[in-house]
N, C-alpha and C positions, 0 to 999 in steps of 0.2 A: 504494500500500500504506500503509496506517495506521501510526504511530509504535509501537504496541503489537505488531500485527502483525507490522513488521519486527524489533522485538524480540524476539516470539518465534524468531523465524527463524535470528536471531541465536545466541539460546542453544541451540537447537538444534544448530546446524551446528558450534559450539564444543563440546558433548557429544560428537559425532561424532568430531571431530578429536581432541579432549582424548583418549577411548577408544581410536582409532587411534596416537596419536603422544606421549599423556599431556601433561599439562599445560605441564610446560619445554619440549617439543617443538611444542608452536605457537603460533605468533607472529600477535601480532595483526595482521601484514601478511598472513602465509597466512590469516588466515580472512577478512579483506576482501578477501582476494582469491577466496575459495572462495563468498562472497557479491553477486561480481559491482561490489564497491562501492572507489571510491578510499580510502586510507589514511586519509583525512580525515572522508569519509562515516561512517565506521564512529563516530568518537567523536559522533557527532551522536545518537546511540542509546546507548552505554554510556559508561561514564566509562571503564574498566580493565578488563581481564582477567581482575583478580579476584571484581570487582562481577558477571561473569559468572560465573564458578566458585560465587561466594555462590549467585546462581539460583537453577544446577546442584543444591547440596546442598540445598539450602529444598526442591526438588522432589520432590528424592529423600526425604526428610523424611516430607514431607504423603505421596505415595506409600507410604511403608511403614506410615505411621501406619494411613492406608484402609487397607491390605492385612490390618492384622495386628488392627486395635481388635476385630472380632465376632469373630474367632478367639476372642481372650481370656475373651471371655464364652460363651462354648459350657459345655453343661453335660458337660462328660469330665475327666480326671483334670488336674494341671498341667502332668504329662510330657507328654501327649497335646495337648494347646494348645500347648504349647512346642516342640512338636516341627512340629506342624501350620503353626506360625508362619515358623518358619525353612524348611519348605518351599516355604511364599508367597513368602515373602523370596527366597531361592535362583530359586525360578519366575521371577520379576519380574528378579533380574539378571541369569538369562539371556536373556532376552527383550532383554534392552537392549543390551545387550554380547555379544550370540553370536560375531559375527566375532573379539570380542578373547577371551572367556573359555569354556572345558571344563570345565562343571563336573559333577563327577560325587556325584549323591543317592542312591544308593544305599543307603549303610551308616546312612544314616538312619533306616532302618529296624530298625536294630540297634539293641535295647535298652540293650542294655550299653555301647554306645561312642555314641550318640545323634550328636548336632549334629558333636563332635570330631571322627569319622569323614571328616567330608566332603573331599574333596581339591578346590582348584580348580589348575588349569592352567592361567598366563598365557605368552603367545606376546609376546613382544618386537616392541616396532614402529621403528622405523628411525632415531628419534632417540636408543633406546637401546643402539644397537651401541657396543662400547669398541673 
């Protein structure tokens, strides 16, 4: 497997986990280990934790940017872009995160309480038990 390659593999399996157990809740031993790789292996491709969380957000970033840039230039009102936007938006995180996030769009279709409406429902995953 190519250095790149494995990298991506890497940030992936780190979004997985991070979604599942949130960021404090995994350890850079659990994901070399959920990568098949020694403790060691693992910084042969990243520096930290965080240089992968960085990715993570750069991705998510460029993602919404695509998602949402021809929205904005649609020829309909601002509400109607804006509203359309955050649809995308909402579509796309739950696609990513279904197992961890319920998100409910409905009331976005409500004029009057727009975007604010939206409830999401997050489930607790195992590193956050008190």
């Amino acid at each position: 497997m190519t250095g790149t390659r494995r990298r991506e593999q890497i940030v992936a399996t780190a979004g997985r986990l991070f979604s599942e157990y949130g960021y404090a809740g995994t350890s850079m031993r659990v994901l070399a280990r959920e990568l098949d790789l020694q403790g060691g292996g693992l910084y042969a491709h990243i520096a930290s934790k965080e240089e992968v969380l960085w990715d993570l957000v750069e991705q998510a970033g460029r993602r919404f940017l695509e998602g949402v840039e021809p929205l904005a230039s649609e020829a309909r009102s601002a509400s109607d872009r804006l509203r359309a936007m955050v649809r995308a938006h909402l579509d796309d995180r739950a696609g990513l995160f279904a197992p961890v996030v319920d998100v409910d769009t409905r009331l976005l279709d409500d004029a009057e309480h727009g975007p604010r409406g939206a409830r999401c429902r997050c489930r607790r995953g195992p590193s956050d038990r008190r």
